[in-house]
N, C-alpha and C positions, 0 to 999 in steps of 0.2 A: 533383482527386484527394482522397480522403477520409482522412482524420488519426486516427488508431485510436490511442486514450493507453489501455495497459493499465497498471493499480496491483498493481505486483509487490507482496506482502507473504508473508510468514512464514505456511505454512501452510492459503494460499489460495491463491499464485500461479499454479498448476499450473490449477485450475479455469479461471482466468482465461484463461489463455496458449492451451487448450484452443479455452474458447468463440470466442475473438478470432480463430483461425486460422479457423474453423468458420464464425462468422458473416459475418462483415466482408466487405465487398465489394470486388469482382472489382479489382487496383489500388490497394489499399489501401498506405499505409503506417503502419507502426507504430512507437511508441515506447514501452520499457520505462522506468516510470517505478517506481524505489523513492525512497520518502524514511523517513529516521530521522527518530527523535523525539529533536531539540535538547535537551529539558528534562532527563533525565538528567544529559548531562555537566555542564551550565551547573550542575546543583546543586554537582556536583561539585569543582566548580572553587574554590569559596570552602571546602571542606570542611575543610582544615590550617588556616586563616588562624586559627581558635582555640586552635592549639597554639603560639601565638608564637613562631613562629619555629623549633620544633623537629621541622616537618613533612618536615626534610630537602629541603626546594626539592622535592618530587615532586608533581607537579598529578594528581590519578587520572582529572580531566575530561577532560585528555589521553590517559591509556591508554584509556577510555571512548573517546573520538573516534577511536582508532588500530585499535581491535578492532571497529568497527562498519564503517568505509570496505571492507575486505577483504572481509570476509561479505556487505555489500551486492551487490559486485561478483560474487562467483560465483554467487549468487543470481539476478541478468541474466543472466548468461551462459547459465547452467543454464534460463531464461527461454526466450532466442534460441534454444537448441539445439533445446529444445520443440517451440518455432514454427513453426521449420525453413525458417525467411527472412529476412533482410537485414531489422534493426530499430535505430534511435536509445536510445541505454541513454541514460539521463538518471538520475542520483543526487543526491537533493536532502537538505538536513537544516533544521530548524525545527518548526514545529507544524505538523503531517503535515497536517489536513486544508483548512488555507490554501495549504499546497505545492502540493498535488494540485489543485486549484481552480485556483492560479494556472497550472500546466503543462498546464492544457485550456481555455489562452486562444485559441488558435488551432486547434483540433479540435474536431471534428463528432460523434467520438464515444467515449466511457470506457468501460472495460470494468474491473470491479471485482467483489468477491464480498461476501456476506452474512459477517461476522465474527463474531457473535454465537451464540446456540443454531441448534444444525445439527438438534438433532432435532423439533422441531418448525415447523410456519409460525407466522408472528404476527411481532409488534414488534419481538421480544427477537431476532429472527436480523439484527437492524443493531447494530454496535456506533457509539460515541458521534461516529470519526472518519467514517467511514461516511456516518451518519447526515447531519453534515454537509454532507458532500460530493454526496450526492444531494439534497440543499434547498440547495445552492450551484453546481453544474455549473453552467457557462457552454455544454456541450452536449448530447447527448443521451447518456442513461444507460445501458449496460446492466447489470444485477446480476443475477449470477449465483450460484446452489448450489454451493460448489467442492466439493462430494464427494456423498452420494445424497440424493436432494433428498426431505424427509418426505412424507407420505401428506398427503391431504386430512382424513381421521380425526385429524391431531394438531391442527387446528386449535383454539383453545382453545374451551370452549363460555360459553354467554353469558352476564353477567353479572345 
């Protein structure tokens, strides 16, 4: 049976959730994976420790971690409904694109979008975790356009 790991994110999911239901073969299972990005809170977390003492005991890397788990969640959900089929939510937090890597140790195939410039083709339509993540897949790739996919005319011309 074939392991479909689609990478829910903010603003592309929808493309993704799209292709995956579209492409993916007959029997497939899915799992929606979002992960946050660790680094915020963690900055967060030492942020009073220079107020000696007068930061009131309130950690904000804690409300950072409290308002991020929620909005993840309805985010899959709103994913699954999509889909419109029985899929594995999986919710990770760390550096997003070692998460995403490691959650397609055992799938065949990732379904993710271009996060970068939408309006044209070329480089600049992969952003940095992206980028990663397709020179790290441990399977096969698909990257997708999450919304109209530019003309062959934007390509850049030569240098």
């Amino acid at each position: 049976m074939t392991r479909v790991v689609v990478w829910i994110t903010e603003g592309t999911w929808q493309g993704c959730v799209d292709a995956a239901g579209r492409l993916a073969p007959e029997g497939a299972t899915f799992t929606l994976l979002h992960v946050s990005d660790g680094a915020p809170a963690e900055v967060l977390h030492g942020a009073f420790g220079g107020l000696l003492g007068r930061g009131g005991g309130h950690d904000p890397g804690v409300a950072v971690e409290g308002l991020s788990g929620p909005a993840a969640d309805e985010l899959v959900r709103a994913a699954e409904e999509r889909l419109g089929r029985p899929a594995a939510q999986v919710l990770r937090s760390g550096d997003v694109e070692r998460e995403v890597v490691a959650a397609c140790a055992d799938a065949e195939l990732l379904v993710c979008a271009r996060d970068g410039a939408h309006d044209r083709l070329g480089p600049r339509s992969l952003g940095r975790w992206t980028r990663f993540v397709v020179d790290h897949a441990p399977c096969a790739v698909l990257l997708v356009w999450p919304d109209e996919i530019p003309g062959v005319e934007s390509i850049p011309p030569k240098p």
